[in-house]
C-alpha positions as CSV (number, residue, x, y, z in Angstrom):
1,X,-19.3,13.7,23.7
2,X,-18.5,16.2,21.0
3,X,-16.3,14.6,17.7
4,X,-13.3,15.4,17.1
5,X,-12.6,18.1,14.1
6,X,-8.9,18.1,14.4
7,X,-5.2,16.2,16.0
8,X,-5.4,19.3,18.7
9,X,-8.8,18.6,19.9
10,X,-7.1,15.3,20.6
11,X,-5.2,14.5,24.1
12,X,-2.1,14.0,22.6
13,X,1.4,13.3,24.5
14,X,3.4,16.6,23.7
15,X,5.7,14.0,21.5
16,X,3.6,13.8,18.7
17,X,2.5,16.6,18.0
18,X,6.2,17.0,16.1
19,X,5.4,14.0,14.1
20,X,2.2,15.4,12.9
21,X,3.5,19.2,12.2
22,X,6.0,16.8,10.2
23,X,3.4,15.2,8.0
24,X,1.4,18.4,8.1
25,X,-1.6,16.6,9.4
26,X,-4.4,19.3,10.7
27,X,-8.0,17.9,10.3
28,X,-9.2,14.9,11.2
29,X,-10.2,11.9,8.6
30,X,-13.6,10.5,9.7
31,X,-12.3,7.1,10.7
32,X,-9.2,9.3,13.1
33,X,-12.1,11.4,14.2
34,X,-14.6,7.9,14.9
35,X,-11.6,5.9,16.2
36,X,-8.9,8.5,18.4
37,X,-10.8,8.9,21.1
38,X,-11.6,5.1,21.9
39,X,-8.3,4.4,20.9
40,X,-6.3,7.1,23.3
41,X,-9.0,5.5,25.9
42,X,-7.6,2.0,25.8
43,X,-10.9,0.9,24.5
44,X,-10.5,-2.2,22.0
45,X,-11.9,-1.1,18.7
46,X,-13.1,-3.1,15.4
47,X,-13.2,-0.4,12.5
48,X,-14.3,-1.3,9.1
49,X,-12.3,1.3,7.3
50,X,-11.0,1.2,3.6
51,X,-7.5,1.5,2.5
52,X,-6.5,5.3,2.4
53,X,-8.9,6.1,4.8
54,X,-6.1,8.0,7.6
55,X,-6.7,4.5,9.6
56,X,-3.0,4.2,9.9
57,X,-2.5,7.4,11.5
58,X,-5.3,6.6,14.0
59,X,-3.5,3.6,15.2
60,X,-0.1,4.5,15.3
61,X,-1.0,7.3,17.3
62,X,-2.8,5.2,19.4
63,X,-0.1,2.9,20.5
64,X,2.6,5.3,20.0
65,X,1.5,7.5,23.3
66,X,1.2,3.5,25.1
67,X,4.9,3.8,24.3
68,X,7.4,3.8,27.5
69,X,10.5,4.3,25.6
70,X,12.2,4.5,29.8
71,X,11.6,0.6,29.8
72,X,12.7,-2.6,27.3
73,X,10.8,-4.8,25.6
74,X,8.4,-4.9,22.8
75,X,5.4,-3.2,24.1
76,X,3.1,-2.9,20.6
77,X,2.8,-5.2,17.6
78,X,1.1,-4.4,13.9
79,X,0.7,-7.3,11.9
80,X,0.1,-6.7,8.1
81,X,-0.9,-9.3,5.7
82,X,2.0,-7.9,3.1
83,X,5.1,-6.6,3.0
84,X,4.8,-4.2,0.9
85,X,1.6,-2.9,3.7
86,X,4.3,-3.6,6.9
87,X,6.9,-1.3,4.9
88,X,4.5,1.6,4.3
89,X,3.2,1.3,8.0
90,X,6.4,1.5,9.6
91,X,8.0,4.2,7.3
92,X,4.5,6.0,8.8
93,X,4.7,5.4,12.2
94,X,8.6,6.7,12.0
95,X,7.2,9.7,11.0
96,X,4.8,9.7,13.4
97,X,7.2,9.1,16.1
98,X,9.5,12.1,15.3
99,X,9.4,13.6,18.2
100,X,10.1,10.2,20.2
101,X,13.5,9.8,21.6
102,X,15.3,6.6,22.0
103,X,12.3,4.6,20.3
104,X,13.4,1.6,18.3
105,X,10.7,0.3,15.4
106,X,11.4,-3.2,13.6
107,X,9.6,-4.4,10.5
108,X,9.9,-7.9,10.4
109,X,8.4,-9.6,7.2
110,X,8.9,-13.0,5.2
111,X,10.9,-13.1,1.9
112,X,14.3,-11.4,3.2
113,X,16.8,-13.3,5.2
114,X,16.2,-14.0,8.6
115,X,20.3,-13.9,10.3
116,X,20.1,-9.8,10.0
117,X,16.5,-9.6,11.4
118,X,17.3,-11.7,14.6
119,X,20.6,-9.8,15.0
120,X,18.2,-6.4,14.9
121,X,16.5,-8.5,17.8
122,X,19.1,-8.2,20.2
123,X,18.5,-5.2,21.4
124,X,14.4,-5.3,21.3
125,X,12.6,-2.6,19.8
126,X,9.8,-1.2,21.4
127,X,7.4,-1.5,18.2
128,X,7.2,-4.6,16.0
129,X,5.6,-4.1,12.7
130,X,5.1,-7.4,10.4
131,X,3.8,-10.1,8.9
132,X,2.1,-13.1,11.1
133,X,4.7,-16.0,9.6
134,X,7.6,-14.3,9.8
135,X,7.1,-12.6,13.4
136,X,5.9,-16.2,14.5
137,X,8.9,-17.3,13.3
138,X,11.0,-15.3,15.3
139,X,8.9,-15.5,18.6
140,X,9.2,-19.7,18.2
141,X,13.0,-18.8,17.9
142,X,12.7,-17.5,21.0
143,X,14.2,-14.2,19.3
144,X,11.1,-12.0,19.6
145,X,9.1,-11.8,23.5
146,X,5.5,-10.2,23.5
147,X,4.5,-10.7,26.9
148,X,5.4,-7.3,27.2
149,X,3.0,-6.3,24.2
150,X,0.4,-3.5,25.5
151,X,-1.3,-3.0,21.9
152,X,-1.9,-5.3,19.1
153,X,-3.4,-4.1,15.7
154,X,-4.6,-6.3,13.1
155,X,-4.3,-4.1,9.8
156,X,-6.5,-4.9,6.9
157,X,-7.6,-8.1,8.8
158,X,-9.8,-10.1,6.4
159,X,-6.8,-10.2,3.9
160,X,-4.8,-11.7,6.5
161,X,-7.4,-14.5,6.6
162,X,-7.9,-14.7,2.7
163,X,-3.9,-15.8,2.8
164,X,-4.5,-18.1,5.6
165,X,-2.8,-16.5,8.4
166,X,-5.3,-17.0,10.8
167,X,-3.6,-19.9,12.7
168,X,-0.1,-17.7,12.8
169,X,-2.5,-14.8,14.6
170,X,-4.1,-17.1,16.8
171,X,-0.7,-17.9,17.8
172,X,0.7,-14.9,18.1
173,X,-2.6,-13.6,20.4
174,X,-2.0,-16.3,22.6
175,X,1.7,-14.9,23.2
176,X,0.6,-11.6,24.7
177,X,-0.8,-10.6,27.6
178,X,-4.7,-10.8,28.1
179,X,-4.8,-7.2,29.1
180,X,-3.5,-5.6,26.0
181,X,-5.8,-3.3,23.8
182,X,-6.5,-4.7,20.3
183,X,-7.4,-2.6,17.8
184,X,-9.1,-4.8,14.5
185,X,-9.1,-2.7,11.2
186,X,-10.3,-4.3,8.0
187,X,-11.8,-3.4,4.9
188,X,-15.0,-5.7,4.9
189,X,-16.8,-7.8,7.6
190,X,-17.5,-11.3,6.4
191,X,-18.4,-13.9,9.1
192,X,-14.6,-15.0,9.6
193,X,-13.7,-11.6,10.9
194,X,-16.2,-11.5,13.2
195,X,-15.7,-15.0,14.7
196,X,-12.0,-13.3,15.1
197,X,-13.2,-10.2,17.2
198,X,-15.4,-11.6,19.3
199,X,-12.5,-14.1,20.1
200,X,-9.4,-11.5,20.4
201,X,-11.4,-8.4,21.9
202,X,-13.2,-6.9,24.8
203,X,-16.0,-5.1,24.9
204,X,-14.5,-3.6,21.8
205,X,-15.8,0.1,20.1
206,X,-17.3,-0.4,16.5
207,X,-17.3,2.2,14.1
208,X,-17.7,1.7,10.3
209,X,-16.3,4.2,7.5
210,X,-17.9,4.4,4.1
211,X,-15.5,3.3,1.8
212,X,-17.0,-0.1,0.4
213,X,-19.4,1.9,-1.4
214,X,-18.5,2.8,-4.9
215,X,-17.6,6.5,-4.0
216,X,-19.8,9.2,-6.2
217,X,-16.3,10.5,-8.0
218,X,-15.7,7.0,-9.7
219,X,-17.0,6.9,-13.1
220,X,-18.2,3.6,-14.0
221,X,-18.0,1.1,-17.5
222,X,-18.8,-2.3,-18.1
223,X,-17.6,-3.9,-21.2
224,X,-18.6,-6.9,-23.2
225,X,-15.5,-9.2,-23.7
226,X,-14.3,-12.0,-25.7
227,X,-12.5,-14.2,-24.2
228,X,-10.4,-14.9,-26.8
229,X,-9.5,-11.2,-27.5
230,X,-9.2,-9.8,-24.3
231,X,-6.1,-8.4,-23.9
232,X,-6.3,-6.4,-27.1
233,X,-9.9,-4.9,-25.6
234,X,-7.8,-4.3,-22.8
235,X,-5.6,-1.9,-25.1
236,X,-7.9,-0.4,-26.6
237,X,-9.9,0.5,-23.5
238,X,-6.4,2.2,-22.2
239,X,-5.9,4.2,-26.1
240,X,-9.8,4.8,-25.7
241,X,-9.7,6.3,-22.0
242,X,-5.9,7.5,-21.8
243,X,-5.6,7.9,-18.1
244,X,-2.4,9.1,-16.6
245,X,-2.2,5.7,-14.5
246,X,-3.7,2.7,-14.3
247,X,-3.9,-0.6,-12.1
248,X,-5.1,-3.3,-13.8
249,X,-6.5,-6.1,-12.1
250,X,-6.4,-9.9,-12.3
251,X,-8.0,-12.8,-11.0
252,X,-5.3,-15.3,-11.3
253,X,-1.1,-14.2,-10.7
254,X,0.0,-15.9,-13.5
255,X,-2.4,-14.0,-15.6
256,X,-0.6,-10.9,-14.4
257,X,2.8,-11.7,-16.5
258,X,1.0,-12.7,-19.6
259,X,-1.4,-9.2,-19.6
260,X,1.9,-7.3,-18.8
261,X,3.6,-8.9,-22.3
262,X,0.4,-8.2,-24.1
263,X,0.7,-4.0,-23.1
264,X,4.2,-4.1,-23.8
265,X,4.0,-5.9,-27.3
266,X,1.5,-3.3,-27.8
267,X,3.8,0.0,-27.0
268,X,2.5,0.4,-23.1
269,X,5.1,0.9,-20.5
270,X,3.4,-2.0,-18.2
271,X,5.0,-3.9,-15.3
272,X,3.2,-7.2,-13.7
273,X,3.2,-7.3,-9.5
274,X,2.2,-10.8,-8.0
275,X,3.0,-12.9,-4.9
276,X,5.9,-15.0,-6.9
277,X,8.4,-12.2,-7.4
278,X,11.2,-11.3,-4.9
279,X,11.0,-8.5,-2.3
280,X,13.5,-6.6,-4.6
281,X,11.9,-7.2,-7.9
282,X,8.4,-6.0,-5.9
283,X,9.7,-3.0,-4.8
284,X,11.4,-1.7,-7.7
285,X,7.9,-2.1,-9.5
286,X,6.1,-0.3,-6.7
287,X,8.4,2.4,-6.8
288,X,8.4,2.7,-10.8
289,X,4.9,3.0,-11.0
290,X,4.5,5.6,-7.9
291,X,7.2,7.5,-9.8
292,X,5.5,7.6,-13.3
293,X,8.3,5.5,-14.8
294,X,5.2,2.9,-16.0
295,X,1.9,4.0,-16.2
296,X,0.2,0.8,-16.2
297,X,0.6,-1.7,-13.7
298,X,-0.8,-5.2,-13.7
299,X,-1.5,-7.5,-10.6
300,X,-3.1,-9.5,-8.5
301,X,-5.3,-8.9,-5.8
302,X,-2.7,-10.4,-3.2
303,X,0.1,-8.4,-4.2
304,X,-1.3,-4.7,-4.6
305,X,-2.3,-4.9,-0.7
306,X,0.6,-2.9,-0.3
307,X,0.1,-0.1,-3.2
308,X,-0.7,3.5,-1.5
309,X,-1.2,5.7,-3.7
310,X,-3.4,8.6,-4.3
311,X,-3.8,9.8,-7.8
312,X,-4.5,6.3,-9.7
313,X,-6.2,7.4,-12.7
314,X,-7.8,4.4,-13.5
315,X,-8.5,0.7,-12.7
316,X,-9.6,-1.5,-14.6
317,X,-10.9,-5.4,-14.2
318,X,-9.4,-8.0,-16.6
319,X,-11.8,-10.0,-15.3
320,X,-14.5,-9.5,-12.8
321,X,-13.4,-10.8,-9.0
322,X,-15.5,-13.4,-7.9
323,X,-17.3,-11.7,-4.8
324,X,-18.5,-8.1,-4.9
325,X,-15.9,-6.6,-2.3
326,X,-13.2,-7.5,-3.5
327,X,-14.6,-5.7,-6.8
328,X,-15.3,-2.7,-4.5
329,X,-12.1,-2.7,-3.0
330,X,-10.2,-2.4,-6.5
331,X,-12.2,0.2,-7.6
332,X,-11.9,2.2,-4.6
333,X,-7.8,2.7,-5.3
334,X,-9.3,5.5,-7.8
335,X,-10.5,8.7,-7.3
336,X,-9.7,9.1,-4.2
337,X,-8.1,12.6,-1.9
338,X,-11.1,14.2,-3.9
339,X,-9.8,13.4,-7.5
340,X,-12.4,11.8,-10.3
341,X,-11.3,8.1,-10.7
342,X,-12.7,5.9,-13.8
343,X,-13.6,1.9,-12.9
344,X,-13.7,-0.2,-16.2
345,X,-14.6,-3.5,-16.4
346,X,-14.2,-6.4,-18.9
347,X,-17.0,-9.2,-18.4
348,X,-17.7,-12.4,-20.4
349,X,-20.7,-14.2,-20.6
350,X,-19.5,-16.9,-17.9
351,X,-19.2,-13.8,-15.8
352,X,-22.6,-12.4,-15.9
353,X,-23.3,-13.8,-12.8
354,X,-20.7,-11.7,-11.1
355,X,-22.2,-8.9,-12.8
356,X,-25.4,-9.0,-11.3
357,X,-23.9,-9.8,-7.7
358,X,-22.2,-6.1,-8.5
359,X,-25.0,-4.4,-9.8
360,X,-27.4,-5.9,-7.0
361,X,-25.4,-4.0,-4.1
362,X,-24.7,-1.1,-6.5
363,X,-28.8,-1.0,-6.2
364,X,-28.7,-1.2,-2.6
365,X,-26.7,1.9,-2.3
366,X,-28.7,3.9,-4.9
367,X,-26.8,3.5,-8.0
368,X,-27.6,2.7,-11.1
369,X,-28.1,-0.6,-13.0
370,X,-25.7,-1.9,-15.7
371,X,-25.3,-1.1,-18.7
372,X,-23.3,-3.1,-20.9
373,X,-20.9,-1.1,-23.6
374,X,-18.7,-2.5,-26.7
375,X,-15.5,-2.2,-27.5
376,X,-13.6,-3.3,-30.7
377,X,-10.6,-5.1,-29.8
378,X,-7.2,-3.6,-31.6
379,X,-6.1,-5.0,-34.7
380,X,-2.4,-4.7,-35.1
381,X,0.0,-2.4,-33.3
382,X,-1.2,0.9,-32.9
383,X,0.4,4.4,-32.7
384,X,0.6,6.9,-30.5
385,X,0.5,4.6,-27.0
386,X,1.2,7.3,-24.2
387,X,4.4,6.8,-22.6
388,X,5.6,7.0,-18.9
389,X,6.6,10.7,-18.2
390,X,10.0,10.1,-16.1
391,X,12.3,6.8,-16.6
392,X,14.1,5.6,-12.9
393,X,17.8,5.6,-12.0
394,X,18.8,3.0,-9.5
395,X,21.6,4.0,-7.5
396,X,23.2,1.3,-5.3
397,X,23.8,3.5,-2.3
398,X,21.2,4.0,0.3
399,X,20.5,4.7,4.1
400,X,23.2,2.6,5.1
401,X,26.3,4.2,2.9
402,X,24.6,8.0,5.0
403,X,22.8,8.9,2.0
404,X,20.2,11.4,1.7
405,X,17.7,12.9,-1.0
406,X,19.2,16.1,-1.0
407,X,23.0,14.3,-1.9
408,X,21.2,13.2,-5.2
409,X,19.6,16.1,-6.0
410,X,22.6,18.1,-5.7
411,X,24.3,15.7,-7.7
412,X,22.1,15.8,-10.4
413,X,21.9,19.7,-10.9
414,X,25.7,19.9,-9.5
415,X,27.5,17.4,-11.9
416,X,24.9,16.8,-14.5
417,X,23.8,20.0,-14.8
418,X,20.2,19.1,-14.6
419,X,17.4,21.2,-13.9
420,X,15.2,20.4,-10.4
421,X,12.2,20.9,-12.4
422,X,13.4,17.4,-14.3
423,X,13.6,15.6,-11.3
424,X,11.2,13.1,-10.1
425,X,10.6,11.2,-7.0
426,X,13.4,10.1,-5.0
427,X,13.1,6.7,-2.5
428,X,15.7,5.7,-0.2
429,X,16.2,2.3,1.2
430,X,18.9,1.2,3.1
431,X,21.4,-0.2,0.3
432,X,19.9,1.1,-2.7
433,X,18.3,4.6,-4.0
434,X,15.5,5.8,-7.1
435,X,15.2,8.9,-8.6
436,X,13.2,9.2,-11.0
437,X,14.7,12.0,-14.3
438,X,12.2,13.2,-16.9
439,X,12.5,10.4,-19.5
440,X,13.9,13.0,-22.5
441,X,16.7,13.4,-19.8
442,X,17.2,10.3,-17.9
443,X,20.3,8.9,-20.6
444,X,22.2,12.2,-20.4
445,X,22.1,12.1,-16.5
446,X,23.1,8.6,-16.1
447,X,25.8,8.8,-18.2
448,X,27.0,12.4,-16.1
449,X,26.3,11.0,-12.8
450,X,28.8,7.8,-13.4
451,X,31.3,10.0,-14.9
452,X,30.8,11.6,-11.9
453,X,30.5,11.6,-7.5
454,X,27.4,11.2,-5.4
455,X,28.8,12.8,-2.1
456,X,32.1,12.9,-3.2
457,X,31.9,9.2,-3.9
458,X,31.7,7.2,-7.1
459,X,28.5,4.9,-7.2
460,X,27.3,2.3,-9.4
461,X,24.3,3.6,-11.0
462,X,22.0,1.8,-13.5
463,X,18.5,2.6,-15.3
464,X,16.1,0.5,-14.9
C-alpha cells in the first residue's frame, strides 16, 4: 500500500475536511502519513513520535470520524499527563472539529475546581480530553461514564508514568469497553511503556518517528561549570549567544525560581514554570513567553510538557538531566519547522558521567564526540541584556463576556489609536484575555484602553 503524501489522499468523513482547510493543513507529517491509515482502520497503534511531530492531528482525526454526534455519551477519551498538554489538545481538536455539528468536547484536568466541571458533565460530551486523576475523579463520582468510549489515546505516555499515573490509567482502561481502539503515543520507549502496550492493546501497529535523535539543525555546546558560579555562566552564555528565546532547563523545580531571580537581578526578562504554581499563574507565563513578553523562560521538565512552540531559539541545560532522553527531548524544543536551534549545556565535574551517557548515543547516531568549551562567568551587572520585544495586557474579559480577537484589536487602533503593526498575539480564555502591544507602546495603550470601551463596554485591564 502506497503512503500517504497528503489529508486528501486520506478517507476522510466530508466533516473534516473544514477543519483542516481551517488550519491550512495540506501535506502530511511523517508520523500523520505512518499513523492515518492504521488509525482510520481501527487498528490499535503504538507510535513513538516526538512532541511537534503533527501526532496530534493524526489522532484527533482518528477518533474524530469514530464520532456519532446522533447518539449520547462519551465515545473517545485523550488523557494527557499536563494540563497545559490537555488545553493545547483540545483547543486542536476544536479546530479540527469545525465542520462537526452538535459535538461537545470537555477538558477535564486537576488544579481548577471541580463544582463547574461536574455541572459541564450533565449533559455529556462526546470527547473527554484530560488528565488521569482528575478524569478518575470524576468517573468514581459517578459524573463521567466510559462504557461508551470507542477510542482511547494515551498522549506522550511515558510522562504520564514518570508522574505516577499509571495506576489512575489502569483504572481508567478497565472502565471502557474491551473493544475500543487505543492509540499509545509517546516520546521514548523504556521498558514501562512497553509492559503498558502489550497490556492495553491489540495486535497494535508500530511505527517510530525520528525525533529522539538530536536533529542535524541543532547546533551543539557543552560548557565547563562551576558549581558555585553557575548562574552567572548561565548569563553570560545568553549575552554570549543572544538568541531571540530561550527555555532553560532544570533538574530540580525549586531550582527553577532561584535561576529565574538570578536573570532578573541580571537585566533578563525571565519567568520560572514548575509544577507548584497555580493554573492561572502557569498560563499567564506560557502565554508571556509565546508572546515575546519574556524571552527567557526557566523550568522544569514536568511543567514545560505542555510548551508548543515552534521558533524557540535556544535551550539551554542548567544542569545535565540524569538519563539521555530526557536530555534529547529538551533539546529537540529547538530548531524545529525547519529553523536552526542552538542546545547549550552547563556540566560539572560530578556530571561527567552524564556526559558520556550523551555523547555515547550521540556516537550511535553518527555524531560527533564532546568537546568541552569555557566560559567566564559575569562579574557584576552587565549592559546591554536584550529585552522582550512586546510587554502583555491582561484584560479581564474573555469567551464568556462574547469576546473576540477582533473586539480588541479594534479597540486598540479605534480608541488608542494604535497601529496593527504594534500589536502582538492575542489569547482568549473564557474570563480573561492577552494581547500582547510592542513594549515602547504597551503604557500609552493601557492607559487609552481604560479611559476607554472594549465592545462598548468598560473592562478592567492590567499589564502584567
Amino acid at each position: 500500500m502506497q503512503t500517504p503524501a497528503t489529508f486528501a489522499d486520506l478517507a476522510l468523513a466530508p466533516t473534516l475536511r473544514a477543519g483542516l482547510e481551517a488550519l491550512g493543513y495540506t501535506a502530511l507529517t511523517p508520523v500523520q502519513a505512518q499513523a492515518l491509515p492504521a488509525i482510520l482502520a481501527g487498528r490499535d497503534l503504538v507510535a513513538q513520535a516526538p512532541t511537534g511531530s503533527g501526532k496530534t492531528a493524526a489522532f484527533g482525526l482518528g477518533l474524530l470520524q469514530r464520532i456519532d454526534t446522533t447518539i449520547g455519551g462519551t465515545q473517545a477519551l485523550v488523557l494527557c499527563p499536563t494540563r497545559e498538554l490537555a488545553d493545547q489538545v483540545g483547543k486542536q481538536l476544536r479546530k479540527l472539529a469545525t465542520g462537526i455539528a452538535n459535538l461537545k468536547l470537555s477538558v477535564l484536568c486537576g488544579g481548577i475546581p471541580l463544582a463547574p466541571q461536574l455541572a459541564s458533565l450533565a449533559h455529556p460530551p462526546q470527547v473527554v480530553v484530560g488528565t488521569p486523576g482528575r478524569v478518575l475523579e470524576l468517573v468514581q463520582k459517578d459524573a463521567l461514564d466510559l462504557r461508551g468510549v470507542r477510542a482511547l489515546v494515551l498522549d506522550e505516555a511515558d510522562r504520564m508514568l514518570d508522574m505516577g499515573f499509571d495506576e489512575p490509567i489502569r483504572a481508567l482502561v478497565k472502565r471502557t469497553p474491551k473493544d475500543r481502539q487505543t492509540l499509545l503515543f509517546s516520546a521514548t520507549f523504556p521498558d514501562a511503556i512497553r509492559t503498558l502496550a502489550t497490556a492495553m492493546l491489540r495486535e497494535p501497529v508500530e511505527i517510530s518517528v525520528d525525533g529522539g535523535a538530536q536533529p542535524a539543525t541543532i547546533e551543539t555546546h557543552f560548557f565547563e561549570a562551576e558549581p558555585a558560579r553557575r548562574a552567572p555562566q548561565l548569563a553570560a552564555l545568553l549575552l554570549q549567544f543572544n538568541p531571540a528565546s530561550t527555555v532553560v532547563f532544570c533538574n530540580m523545580r525549586k531550582d527553577t525560581e532561584e535561576v529565574m531571580g538570578s536573570l532578573a537581578h541580571y537585566g533578563f526578562d525571565a519567568l520560572a514554570l514548575h509544577g507548584d504554581m497555580e493554573q492561572r499563574e502557569r498560563e499567564e507565563v506560557l502565554v508571556r513567553f509565546s508572546n515575546r513578553s519574556c524571552n527567557v523562560l526557566v523550568a522544569s521538565d514536568v511543567a514545560a510538557r505542555g510548551l508548543d512552540i515552534d521558533d524557540i531559539g535556544a535551550v539551554v541545560n542548567f544542569e545535565l538531566p540524569t538519563d539521555v532522553d530526557t536530555y534529547l527531548h529538551r533539546i529537540g524544543r529547538t530548531g524545529r519547522a525547519g529553523r536552526n536551534g542552538l542546545a547549550l549545556s552547563l556540566v560539572a565535574p560530578n556530571e561527567r558521567n552524564r556526559a558520556a551517557l550523551v555523547e555515547a548515543r550521540l556516537l550511535e547516531q553518527g555524531g560527533a564526540p564532546i568537546r568541552f568549551e569555557r566560559i567566564a562567568a559575569l562579574d557584576g551587572k552587565p549592559r546591554g541584556v536584550p529585552q522582550a520585544t512586546m510587554a502583555t495586557l491582561r484584560i479581564d474579559a474573555g469567551r464568556t463576556d462574547k469576546l473576540r480577537p477582533g473586539d480588541i484589536v479594534g479597540a486598540l487602533t479605534g480608541e488608542t489609536g494604535l497601529h496593527k503593526d504594534a500589536i502582538g498575539k492575542i489569547d482568549v480564555y473564557p474570563t480573561r484575555s492577552y494581547v500582547a502591544i510592542a513594549r515602547a507602546q504597551a503604557d500609552r495603550a493601557l492607559e487609552r484602553l481604560r479611559a476607554g470601551r472594549i465592545k462598548g463596554r468598560r473592562v478592567r485591564l492590567h499589564r502584567l
